[in-house]
N, C-alpha and C positions, 0 to 999 in steps of 0.2 A: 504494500500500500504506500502511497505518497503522501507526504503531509504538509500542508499548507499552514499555516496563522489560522483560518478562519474555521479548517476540521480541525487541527487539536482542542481549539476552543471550546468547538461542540461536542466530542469526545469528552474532556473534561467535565464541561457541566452534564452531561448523559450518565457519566459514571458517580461523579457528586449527588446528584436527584437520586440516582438509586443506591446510594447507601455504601459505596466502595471506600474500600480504604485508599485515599489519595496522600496515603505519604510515601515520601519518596521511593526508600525503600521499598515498601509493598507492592507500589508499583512495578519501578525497578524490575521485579521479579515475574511479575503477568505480561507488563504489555511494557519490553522494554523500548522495543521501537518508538513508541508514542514518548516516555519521555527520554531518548536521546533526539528526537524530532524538537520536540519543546523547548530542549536547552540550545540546541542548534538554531532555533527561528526566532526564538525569544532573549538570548543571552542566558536563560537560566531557568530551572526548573521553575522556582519561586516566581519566577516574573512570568509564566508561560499561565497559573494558575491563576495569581494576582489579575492578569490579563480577560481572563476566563469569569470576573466577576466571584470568586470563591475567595475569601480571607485564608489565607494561608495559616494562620495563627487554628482554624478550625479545622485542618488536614495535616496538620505539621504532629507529628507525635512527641516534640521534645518535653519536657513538664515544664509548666511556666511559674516563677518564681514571685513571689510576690514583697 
């Protein structure tokens, strides 16, 4: 498959709505193509999601520190 800007977008929110795990790694591991496409057309995985309308802070597994 080919990936543009405008399908990873849709890809990402398609997989966001249904409930996937969209952090890196997890990804990574299903569907790597989509995010080595993402960081390639976006500079970065983070800015490919950020781009996608999804808060990263809500798909990022890191623990947040308060």
């Amino acid at each position: 498959m080919l990936w543009d800007k405008p399908r990873i977008k849709v890809e990402l929110k398609k997989l966001y709505r249904s409930g996937a795990n969209l952090s890196y790694n997890a990804l990574a591991k299903k569907k790597q193509s989509l995010v080595s496409a993402a960081a390639y057309h976006f500079g970065s995985y983070r800015a490919a999601v950020e781009a996608a309308d999804i808060d990263y802070a809500d798909v990022s597994r890191r623990p947040r520190w308060t």
